[in-house]
LUMBA-447392 format. One record per residue (C-alpha): residue in one letter; y, z, x negated. Coordinates in pm, 1 decimal, padded with zeros to 6 digits. Layout:
N
<rec rest="A" c2="Y" c3="Z" c1="X"/>
...
//
This chain:
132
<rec rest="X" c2="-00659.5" c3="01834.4" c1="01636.2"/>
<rec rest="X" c2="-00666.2" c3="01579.9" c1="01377.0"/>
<rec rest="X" c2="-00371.8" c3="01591.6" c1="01149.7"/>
<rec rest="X" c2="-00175.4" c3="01248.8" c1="01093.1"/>
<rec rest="X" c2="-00134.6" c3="01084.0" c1="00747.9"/>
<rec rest="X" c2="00207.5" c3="01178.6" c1="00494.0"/>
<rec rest="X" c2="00405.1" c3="00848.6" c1="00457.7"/>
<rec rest="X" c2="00613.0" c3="00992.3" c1="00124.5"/>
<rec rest="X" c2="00944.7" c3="00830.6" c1="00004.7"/>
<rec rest="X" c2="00990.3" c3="00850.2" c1="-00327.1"/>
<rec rest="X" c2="01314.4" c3="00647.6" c1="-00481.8"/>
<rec rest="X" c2="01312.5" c3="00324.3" c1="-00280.9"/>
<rec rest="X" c2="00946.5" c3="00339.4" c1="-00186.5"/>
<rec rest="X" c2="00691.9" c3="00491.9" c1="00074.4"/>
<rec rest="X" c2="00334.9" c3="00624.3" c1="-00049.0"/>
<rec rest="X" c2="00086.7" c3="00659.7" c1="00162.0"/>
<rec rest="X" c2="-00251.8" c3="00905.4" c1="00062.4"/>
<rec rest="X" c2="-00563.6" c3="00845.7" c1="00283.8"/>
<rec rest="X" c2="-00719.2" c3="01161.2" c1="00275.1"/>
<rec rest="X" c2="-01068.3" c3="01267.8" c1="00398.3"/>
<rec rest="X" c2="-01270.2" c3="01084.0" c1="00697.6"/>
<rec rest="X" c2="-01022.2" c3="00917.0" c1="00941.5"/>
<rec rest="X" c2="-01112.3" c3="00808.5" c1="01333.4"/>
<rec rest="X" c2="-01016.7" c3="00459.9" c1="01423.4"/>
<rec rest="X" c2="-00748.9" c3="00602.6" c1="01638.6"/>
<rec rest="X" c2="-00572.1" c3="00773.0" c1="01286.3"/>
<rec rest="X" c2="-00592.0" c3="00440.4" c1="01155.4"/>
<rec rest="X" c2="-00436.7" c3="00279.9" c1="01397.1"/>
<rec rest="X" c2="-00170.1" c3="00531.6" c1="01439.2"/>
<rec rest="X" c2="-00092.4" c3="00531.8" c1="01063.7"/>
<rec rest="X" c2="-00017.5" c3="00134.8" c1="01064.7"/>
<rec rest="X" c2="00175.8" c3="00190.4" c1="01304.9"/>
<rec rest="X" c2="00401.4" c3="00490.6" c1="01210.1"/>
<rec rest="X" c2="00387.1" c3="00300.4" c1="00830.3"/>
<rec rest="X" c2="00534.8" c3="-00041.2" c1="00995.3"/>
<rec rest="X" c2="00794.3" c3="00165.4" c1="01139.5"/>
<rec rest="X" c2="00913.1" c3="00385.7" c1="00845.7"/>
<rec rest="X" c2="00938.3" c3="00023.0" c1="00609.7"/>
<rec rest="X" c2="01169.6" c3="-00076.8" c1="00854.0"/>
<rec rest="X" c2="01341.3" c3="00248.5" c1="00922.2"/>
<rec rest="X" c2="01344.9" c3="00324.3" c1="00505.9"/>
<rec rest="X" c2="01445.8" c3="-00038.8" c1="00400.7"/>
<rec rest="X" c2="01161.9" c3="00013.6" c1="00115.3"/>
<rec rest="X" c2="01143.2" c3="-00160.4" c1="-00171.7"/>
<rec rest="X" c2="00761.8" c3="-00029.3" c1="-00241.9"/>
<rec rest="X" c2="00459.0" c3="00040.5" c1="-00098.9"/>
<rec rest="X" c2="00164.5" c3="00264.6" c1="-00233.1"/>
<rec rest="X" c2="-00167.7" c3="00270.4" c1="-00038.0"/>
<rec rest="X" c2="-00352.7" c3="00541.3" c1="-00229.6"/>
<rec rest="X" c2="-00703.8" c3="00547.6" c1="-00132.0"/>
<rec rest="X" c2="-00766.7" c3="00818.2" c1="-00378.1"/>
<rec rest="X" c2="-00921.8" c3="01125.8" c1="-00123.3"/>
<rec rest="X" c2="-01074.3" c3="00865.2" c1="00128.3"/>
<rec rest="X" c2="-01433.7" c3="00974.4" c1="00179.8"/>
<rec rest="X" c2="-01516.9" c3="00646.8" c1="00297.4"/>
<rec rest="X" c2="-01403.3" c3="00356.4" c1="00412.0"/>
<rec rest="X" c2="-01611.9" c3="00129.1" c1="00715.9"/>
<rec rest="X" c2="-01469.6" c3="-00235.8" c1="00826.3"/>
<rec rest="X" c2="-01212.1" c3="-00104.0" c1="01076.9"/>
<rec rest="X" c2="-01074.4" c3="00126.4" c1="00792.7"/>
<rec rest="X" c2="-01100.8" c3="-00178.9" c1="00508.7"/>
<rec rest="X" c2="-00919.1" c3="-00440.0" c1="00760.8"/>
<rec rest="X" c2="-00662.9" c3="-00211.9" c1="00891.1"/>
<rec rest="X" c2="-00597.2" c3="-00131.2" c1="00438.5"/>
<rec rest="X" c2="-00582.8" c3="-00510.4" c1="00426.7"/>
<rec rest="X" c2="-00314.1" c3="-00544.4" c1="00740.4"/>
<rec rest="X" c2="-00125.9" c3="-00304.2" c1="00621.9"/>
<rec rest="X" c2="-00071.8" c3="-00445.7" c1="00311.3"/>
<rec rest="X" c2="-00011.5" c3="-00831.8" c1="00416.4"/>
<rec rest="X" c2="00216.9" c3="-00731.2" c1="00697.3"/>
<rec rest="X" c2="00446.8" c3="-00470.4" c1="00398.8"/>
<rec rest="X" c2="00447.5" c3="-00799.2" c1="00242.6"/>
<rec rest="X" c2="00540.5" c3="-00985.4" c1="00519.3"/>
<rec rest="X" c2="00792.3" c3="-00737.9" c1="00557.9"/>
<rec rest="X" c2="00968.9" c3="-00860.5" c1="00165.1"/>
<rec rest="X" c2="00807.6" c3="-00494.6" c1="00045.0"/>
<rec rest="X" c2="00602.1" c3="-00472.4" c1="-00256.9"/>
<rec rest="X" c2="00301.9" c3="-00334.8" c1="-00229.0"/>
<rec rest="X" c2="00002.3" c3="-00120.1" c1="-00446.0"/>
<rec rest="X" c2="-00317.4" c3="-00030.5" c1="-00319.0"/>
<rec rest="X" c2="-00466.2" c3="00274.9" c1="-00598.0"/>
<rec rest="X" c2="-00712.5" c3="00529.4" c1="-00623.5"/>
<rec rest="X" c2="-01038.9" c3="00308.4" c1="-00526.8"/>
<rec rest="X" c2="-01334.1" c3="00512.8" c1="-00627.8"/>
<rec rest="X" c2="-01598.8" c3="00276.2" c1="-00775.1"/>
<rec rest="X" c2="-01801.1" c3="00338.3" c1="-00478.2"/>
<rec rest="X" c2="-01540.8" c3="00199.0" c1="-00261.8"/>
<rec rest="X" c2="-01442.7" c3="-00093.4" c1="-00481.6"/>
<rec rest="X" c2="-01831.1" c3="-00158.9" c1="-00444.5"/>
<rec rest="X" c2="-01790.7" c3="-00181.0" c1="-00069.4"/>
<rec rest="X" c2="-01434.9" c3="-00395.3" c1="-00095.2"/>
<rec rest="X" c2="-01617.4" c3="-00682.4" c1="-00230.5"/>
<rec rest="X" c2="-01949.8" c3="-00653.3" c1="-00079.0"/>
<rec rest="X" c2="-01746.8" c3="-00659.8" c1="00239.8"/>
<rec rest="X" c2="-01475.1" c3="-00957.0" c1="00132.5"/>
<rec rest="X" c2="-01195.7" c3="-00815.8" c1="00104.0"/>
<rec rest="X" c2="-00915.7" c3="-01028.0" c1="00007.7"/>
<rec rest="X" c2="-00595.9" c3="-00891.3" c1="-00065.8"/>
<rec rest="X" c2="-00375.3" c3="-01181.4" c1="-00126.5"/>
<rec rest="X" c2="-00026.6" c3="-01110.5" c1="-00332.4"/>
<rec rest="X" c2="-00161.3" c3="-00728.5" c1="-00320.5"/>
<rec rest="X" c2="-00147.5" c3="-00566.3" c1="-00666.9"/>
<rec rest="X" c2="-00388.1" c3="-00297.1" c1="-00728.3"/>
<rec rest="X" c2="-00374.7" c3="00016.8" c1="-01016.4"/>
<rec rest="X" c2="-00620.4" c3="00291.2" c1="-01090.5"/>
<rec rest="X" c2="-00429.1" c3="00621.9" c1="-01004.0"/>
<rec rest="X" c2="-00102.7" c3="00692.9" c1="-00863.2"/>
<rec rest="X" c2="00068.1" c3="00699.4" c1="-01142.1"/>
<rec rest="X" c2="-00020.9" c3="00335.2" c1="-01290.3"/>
<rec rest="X" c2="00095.4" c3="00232.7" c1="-00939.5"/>
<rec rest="X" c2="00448.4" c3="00394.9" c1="-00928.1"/>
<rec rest="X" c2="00457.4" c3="00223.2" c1="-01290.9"/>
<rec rest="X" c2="00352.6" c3="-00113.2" c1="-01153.2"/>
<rec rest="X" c2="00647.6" c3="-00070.9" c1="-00860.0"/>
<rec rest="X" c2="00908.0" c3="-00012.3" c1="-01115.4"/>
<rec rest="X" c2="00760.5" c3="-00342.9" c1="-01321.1"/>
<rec rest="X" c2="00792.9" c3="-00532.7" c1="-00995.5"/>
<rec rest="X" c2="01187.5" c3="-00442.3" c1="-00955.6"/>
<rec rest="X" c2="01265.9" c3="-00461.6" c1="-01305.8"/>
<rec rest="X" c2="01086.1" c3="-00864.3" c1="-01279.0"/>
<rec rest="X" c2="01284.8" c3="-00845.0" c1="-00971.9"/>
<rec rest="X" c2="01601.2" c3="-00837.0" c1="-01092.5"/>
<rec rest="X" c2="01581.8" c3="-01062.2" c1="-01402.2"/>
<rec rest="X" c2="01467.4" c3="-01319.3" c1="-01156.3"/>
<rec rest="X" c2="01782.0" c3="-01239.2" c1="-00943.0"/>
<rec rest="X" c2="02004.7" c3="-01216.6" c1="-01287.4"/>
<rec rest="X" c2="01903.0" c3="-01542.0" c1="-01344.8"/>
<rec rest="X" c2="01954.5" c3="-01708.4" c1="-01058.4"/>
<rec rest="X" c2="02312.0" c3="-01566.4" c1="-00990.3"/>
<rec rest="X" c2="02408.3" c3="-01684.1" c1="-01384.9"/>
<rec rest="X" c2="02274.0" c3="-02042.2" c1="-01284.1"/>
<rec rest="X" c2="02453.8" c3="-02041.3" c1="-00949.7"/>
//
């Protein structure tokens, strides 16, 4: 039996590791349950973290992509990380265009590229409330 993907809160944000080979139905699954849980967790964040994905085809790439544009549909903020250069390889040779998406090399530099995104956040939000 196929064992379905973490979705991790950490502070005010869900991370997500692809691990290993996944079928089309774990994909699908995973968007799913990871729609729910940003509505469920009212996150602020999202981390895609692509770092233990052995590979990823065009149903695995579009369903990264989706998952992405509809977090940011959603008002979350979201980090795709850990693309092997292999993978990056296949991104663009495929076209993949992740709009408003921001990417980071490891985990880490993602969590650290969240907590940029508040902190621009809430200056923004400072100064609109002092010009109000």
């Amino acid at each position: 039996m196929e064992q379905s993907t973490p979705i991790i809160r950490l502070y005010d944000n869900l991370i997500v590791p692809l691990q290993g080979a996944m079928s089309d139905e774990s994909v699908c699954r995973l968007r799913e349950d990871v729609t729910a849980r940003i509505g469920q967790a009212a996150a602020y964040g999202l981390i895609l973290d692509l770092s233990a994905l052995a590979f990823m085809d065009s149903f695995v790439t579009r369903v990264v992509r989706d998952l992405a544009l509809i977090a940011r549909l959603m008002g979350v903020s979201t980090v795709v990380c850990g693309l092997s250069p292999e993978i990056a390889v296949t991104l663009t040779d495929m076209g993949l265009d992740l709009p408003g998406v921001v990417t980071a090399l490891n985990l880490e530099r993602a969590i650290e590229a969240l907590f940029r995104m508040r902190d621009e956040d809430a200056r923004e939000l400072q100064l609109t409330l002092g010009s109000a």
